[in-house]
N, C-alpha and C positions, 0 to 999 in steps of 0.2 A: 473415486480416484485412488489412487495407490499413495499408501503415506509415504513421506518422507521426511527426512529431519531436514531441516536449515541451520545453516552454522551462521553468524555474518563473515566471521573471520575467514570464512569461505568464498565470500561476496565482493572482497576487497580488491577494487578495480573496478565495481560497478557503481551505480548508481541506483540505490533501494528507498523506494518510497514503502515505508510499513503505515502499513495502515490497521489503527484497532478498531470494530465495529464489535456491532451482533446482529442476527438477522432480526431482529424484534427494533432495531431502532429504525423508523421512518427515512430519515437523512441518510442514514447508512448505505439503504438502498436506493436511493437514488442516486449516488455517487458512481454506483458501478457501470453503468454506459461511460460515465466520463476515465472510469478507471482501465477500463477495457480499450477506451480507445486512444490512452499512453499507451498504455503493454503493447498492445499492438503495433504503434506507430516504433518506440524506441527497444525495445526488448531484443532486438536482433542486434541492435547499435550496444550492448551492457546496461540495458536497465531494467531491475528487476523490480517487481508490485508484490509485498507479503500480507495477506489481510488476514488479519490477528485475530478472532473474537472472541470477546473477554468471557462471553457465558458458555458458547454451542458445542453441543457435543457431535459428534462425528454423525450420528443420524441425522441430527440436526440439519447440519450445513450439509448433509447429500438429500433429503428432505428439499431443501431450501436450491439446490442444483437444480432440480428437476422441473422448480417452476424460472427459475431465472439466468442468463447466461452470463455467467461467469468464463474469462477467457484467461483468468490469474490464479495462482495457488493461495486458498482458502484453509489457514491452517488455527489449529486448535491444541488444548493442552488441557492440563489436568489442572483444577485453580490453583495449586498452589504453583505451580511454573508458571502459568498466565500472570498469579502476583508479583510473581520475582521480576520477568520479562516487563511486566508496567512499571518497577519501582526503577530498573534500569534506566527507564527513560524519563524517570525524574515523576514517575506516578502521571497515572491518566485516569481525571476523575469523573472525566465526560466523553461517550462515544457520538459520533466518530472524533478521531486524533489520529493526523498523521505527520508523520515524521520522514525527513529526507535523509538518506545517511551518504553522504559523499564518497568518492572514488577511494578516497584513504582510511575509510571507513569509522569517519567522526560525525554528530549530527550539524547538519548545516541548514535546518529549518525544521520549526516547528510550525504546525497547523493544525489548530485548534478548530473545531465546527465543521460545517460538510463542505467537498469539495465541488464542486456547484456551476458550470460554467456561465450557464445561462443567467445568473444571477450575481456572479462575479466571476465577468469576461478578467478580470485585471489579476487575479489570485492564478488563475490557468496560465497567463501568460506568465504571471512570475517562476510556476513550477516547471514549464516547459523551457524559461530561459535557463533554471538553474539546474533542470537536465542534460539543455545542450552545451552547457556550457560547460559542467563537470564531465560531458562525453566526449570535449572538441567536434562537435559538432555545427557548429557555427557555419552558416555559408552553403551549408553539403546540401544539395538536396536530398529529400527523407521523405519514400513514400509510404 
């Protein structure tokens, strides 16, 4: 895929789940069907999905493309920006971790461990109220 830089301060007025993994953690990947099918649902409505990983290098994660489908941007960095980026959000010293950053671009949830529907129906509903809610989305239908 073609690189790109992300700003957040760029994102301001969306709603950004960052999420840090690496293709090497188990949970990480099984995350992605459920990650794939926010972005896809709300991503037209301002919500954008950044998966972070703290190890892979660019081969890596186009490597890692090829066997899995990925429908969100998959972004990487050199460790010491990856370290900076983790200590921002207050250090992350277990993958997966993800983070919600709200419409005004402050965080408004932490979520530690994988996200997981099938295993916690209740954590999906929380993240999808506190998408819709931060999109006014409320009510609308959203297919």
């Amino acid at each position: 895929a073609n690189d790109s830089l992300y700003t957040l301060s760029d994102l301001i007025g969306k709603v950004v789940l960052i999420n840090f993994w690496a293709t090497w953690c188990g949970p990480c990947r099984m995350e992605i069907p459920e990650f794939n099918e926010l972005y896809n649902k709300y991503h037209d409505h301002g919500f954008e999905l950044l998966s972070i990983s703290i190890t892979d290098t660019k081969k890596q994660l186009n490597d890692f493309l090829k066997v899995y489908n990925v429908d969100y941007p998959l972004l990487y960095g050199e460790a010491k920006n990856i370290d900076k980026i983790t200590r921002d959000f207050g250090g992350v010293y277990a993958v997966p971790m993800s983070f919600i950053i709200g419409t005004e671009g402050s965080i408004i949830k932490k979520i530690p461990g994988a996200i997981l529907g099938q295993y916690n129906p209740v954590l999906i509903q929380d993240i999808v109220y506190t998408i819709e809610k931060q999109l006014n989305l409320f009510g609308k239908d959203i297919k």
